[in-house]
N, C-alpha and C positions, 0 to 999 in steps of 0.2 A: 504493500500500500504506500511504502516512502518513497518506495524508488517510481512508482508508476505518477505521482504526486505532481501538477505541475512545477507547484513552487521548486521540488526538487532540482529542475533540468539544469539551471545555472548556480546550482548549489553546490561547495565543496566540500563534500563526504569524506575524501583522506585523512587517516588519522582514526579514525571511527571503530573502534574493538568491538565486535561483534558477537555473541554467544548467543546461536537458535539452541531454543529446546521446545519439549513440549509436543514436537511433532517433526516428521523427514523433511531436512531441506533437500530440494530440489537441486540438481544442479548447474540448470540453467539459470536458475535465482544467485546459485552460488557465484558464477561466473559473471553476471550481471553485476554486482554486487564488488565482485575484484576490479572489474575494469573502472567500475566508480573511484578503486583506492581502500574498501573498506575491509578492515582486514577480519573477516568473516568465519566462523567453523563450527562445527555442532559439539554440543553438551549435551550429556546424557545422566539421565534419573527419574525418580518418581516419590510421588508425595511420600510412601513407607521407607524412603531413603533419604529423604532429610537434604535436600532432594540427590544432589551431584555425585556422581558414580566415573564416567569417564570425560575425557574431551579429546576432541581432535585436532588439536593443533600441532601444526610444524616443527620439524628441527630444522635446525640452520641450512644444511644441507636442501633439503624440501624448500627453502624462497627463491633459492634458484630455479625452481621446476618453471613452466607455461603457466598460464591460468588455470587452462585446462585441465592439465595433469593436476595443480594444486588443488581443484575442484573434487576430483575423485576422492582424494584423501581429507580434504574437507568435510565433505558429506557422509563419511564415515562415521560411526559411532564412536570412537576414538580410542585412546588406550586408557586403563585403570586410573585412578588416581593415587599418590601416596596413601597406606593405611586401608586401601582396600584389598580384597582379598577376593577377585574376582572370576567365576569359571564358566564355561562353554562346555553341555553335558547333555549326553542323551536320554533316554529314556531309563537306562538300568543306574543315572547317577555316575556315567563313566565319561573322565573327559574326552572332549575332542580334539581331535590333529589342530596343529595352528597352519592348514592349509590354502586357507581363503574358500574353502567347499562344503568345510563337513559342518550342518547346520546344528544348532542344538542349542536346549533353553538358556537364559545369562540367569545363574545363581550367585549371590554377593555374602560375602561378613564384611564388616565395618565398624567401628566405635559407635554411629551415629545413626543406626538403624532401629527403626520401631519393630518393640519386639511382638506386638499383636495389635485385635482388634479389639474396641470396648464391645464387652458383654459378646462376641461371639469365639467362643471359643473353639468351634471347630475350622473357620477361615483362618484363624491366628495359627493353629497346627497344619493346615494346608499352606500357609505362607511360609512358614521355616523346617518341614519336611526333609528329613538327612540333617537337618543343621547350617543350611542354609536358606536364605532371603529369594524365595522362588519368585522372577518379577513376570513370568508369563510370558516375554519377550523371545524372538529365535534369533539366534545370530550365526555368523563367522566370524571366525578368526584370522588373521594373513600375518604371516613367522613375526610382524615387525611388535606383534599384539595389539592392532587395527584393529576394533571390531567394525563389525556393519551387522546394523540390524533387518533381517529381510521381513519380520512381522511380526505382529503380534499373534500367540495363538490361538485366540480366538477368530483371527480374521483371516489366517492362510484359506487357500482355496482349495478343494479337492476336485479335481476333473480326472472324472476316468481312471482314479488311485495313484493319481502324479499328482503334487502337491504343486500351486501357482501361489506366487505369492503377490496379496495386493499391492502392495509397498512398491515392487521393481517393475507393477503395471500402472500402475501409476506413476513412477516417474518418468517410463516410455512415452506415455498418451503425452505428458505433460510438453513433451519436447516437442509436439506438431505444432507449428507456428500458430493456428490458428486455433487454439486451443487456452482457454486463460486457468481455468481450475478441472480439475477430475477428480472421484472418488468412485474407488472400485468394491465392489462386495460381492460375495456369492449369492446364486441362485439355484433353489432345488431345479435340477432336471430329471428325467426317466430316464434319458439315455446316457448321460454322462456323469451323474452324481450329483453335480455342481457344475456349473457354467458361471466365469464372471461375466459381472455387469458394469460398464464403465457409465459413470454418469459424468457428462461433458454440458463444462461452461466455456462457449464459446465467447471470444475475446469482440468486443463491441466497435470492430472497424470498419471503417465503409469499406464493400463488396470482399468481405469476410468470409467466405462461406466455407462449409466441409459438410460431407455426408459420412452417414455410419461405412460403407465401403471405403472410404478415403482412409477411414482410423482403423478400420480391420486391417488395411494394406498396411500402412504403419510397424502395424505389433508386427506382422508376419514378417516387416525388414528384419527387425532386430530376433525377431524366434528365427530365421532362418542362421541370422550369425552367431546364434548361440547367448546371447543376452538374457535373454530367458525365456522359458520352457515351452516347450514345441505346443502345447497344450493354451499355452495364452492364446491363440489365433482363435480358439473356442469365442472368444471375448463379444458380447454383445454391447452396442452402442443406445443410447439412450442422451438426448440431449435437453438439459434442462436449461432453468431460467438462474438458479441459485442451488448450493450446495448446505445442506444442513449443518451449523455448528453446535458447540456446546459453549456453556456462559464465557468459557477461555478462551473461544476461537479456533479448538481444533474442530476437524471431520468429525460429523456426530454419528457414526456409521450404528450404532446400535437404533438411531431413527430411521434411519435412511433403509435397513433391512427392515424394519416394522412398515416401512411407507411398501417399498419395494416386491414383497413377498407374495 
């Protein structure tokens, strides 16, 4: 919203430290964003964490990269912070490779972590299960200890018993010029399990246009070179007026499947 701002355009943003949380920066935002001068990266946490867990910022080596290349690692979930104690783990509680591949929940210890819920004491024991801080979150890991988060687990997709995650389908759609916001969520299907649904806010400029073929073409660039999973080309298009938030401002996807279903 700053940067699209008019006052913004002959504004100097240099200098400006920047910490998104709260929700996946884009990374055409990211890059937007550097070329302004602002020095930009994601933070990562959640209210039972008091909040901050990792950040992705640069070493010295990394300000030499492109924008672009900076962007990638940018947009990353970042690495641990001092005093945390933080793991990538499957389903049996066993870690995972620091590949950049093998996905699995982010479990935390910390000093500054709440250790339950008032008056529900069986969430409070689903939260620190093994003896860790389970945030529900999936991620990877890359050797450098980069995370990147590809979704929450409530929101991955299942199509056809390949798992699509909304997260890396939405920051794809995000990238069609003609495209201002997206939010992707699953739908029951017969034949496939689930099919995503991209719900698309198109950007407000004269002779703008895009149709839902133009956005299926899209996904299918990037599912053919391997971006993500052969299975997003399932993707059905839906084009709205506005995207549901919550009081904060993130995607209110728990409406948007009530509205959707």
């Amino acid at each position: 919203m700053l940067l699209k701002h008019p006052h913004a355009e002959g504004m100097d943003l240099s200098g400006w430290k920047l910490i998104i949380g709260g929700a996946a920066m884009s990374r055409n935002l990211c890059i937007e964003a550097l070329k302004r001068g602002i020095d930009v990266f994601t933070g990562y946490g959640m209210s039972e964490t008091c909040p901050i867990l990792s950040l992705s910022q640069l070493t010295p080596a990394m300000l030499d990269l492109s924008i672009e290349e900076q962007a990638t690692i940018r947009c990353k979930t970042g690495t641990a912070l001092p005093l945390v104690d933080l793991r990538v783990v499957d389903g049996e509680f066993r870690e995972q490779p620091r590949d950049g591949a093998s996905a699995g929940e982010i479990v935390v210890r910390a000093p500054w972590l709440t250790q339950g819920y008032l008056k529900d004491n069986k969430a409070s024991e689903r939260l620190w299960e093994g003896g860790y801080l389970h945030t529900g979150d999936l991620a990877v890991r890359d050797e450098l200890g980069y995370l990147r988060i590809t979704d929450r687990s409530k929101d991955i997709i299942k199509v056809s018993g390949e798992w699509v995650s909304s997260l890396e389908l939405e920051d794809i759609i995000a990238r069609h010029p003609a495209v201002a916001e997206v939010a992707v969520i699953g739908q029951p299907d017969e034949k496939w399990g689930e099919r995503p649904l991209a719900l698309v806010v198109v950007k407000p400029l004269e002779n703008m246009k895009v149709t839902e073929k133009e956005i299926a073409h899209h996904v299918r660039e990037y599912a053919d070179k391997g971006h993500v999973s052969k299975q997003a080309v399932l993707v059905k298009v839906r084009f709205v007026a506005a995207i549901d938030k919550t009081s904060v401002g993130k995607i209110n996807k728990v409406s948007l499947r009530e509205k959707n279903l």
